[in-house]
C-alpha positions as CSV (number, residue, x, y, z in Angstrom):
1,X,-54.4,-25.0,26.0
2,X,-51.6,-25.4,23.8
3,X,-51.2,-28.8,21.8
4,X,-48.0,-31.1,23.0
5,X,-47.3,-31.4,19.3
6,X,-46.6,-27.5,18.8
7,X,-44.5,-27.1,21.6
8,X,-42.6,-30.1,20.0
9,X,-42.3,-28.8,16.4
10,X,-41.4,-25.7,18.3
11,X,-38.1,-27.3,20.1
12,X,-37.3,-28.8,16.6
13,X,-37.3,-25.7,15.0
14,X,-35.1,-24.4,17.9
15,X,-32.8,-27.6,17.2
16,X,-32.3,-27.2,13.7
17,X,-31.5,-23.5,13.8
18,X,-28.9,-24.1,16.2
19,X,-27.3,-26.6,14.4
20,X,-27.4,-24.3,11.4
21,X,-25.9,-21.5,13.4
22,X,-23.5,-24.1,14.8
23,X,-22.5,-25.1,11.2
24,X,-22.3,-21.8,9.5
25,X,-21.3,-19.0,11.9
26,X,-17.5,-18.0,11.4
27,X,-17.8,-15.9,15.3
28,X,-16.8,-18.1,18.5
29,X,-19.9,-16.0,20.3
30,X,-22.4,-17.1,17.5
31,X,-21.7,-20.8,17.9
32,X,-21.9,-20.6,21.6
33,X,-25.4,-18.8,20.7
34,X,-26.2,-21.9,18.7
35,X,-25.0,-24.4,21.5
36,X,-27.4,-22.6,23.8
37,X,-30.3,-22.7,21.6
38,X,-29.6,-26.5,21.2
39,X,-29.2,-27.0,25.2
40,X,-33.0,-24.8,25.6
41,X,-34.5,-27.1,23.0
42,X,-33.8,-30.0,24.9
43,X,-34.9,-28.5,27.8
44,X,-38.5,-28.0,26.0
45,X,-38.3,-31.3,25.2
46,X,-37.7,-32.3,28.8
47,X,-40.8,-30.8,30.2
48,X,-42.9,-31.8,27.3
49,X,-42.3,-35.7,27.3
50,X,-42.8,-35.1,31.6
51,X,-46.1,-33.8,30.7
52,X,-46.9,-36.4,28.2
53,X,-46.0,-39.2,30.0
54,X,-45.5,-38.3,33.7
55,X,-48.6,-36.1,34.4
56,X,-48.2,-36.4,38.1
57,X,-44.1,-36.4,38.5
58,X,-41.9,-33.4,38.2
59,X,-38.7,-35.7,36.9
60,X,-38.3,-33.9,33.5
61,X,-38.8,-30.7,35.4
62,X,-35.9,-31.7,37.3
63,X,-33.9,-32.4,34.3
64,X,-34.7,-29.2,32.5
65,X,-33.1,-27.2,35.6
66,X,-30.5,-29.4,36.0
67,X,-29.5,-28.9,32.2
68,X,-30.0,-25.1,32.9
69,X,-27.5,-24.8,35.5
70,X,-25.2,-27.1,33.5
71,X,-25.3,-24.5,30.4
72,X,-25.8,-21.6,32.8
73,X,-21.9,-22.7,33.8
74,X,-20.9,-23.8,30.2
75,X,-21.5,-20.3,28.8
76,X,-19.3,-18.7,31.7
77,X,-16.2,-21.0,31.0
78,X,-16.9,-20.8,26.9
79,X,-17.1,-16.7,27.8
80,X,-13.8,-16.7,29.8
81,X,-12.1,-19.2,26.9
82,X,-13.3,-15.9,24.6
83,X,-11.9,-13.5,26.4
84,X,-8.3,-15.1,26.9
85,X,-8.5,-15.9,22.8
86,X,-9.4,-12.2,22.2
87,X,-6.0,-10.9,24.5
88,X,-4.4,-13.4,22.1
89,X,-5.1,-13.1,18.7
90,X,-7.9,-9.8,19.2
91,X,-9.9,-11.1,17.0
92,X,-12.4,-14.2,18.3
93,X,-13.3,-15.7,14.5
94,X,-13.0,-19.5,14.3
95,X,-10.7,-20.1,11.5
96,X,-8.4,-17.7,13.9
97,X,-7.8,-19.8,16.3
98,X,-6.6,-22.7,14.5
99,X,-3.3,-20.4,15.2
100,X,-3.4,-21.7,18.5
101,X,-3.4,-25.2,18.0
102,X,0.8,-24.8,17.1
């Protein structure tokens, strides 16, 4: 059986790649990308603390899928945003749509 503690250094790994992705990627798709990667970490995290504390209950389980079908519904209004930015400008990099703003 796998250690708690891996899975966890795992989902920090996860978090601090997306954050990195978050911070550096100049394409609106890659920081969505990175946003997701954040949102699965702390879904990991979810189901591991429900495990280590919680053997019996299904709470963080509950959480987890909650959180999916919360980002499941993110990524298709941050997709459609995408779209109607690329019919604007044709191009979908971030320092792009600054334009929009005026």
């Amino acid at each position: 059986m796998i250690h708690l503690e891996y899975i966890l250094v795992i989902s920090a790994v996860m978090m601090f790649a997306g954050v990195f992705g978050f911070l550096t990627r100049r394409s609106t798709l890659g920081v969505l990308l990175s946003i997701e990667l954040m949102l699965n970490s702390t879904d990991i995290n979810f189901a591991v603390f429900n495990k280590m504390l919680y053997p019996a209950g299904h709470e963080g389980y509950f959480f987890a899928l909650f959180s999916i079908a919360i980002s499941a519904a993110e990524s298709a209004i941050a997709i459609a945003i995408m779209i109607n930015i690329y019919r604007h400008l044709k191009n979908i990099s971030v320092r792009d749509i600054e334009k929009m703003k005026w």
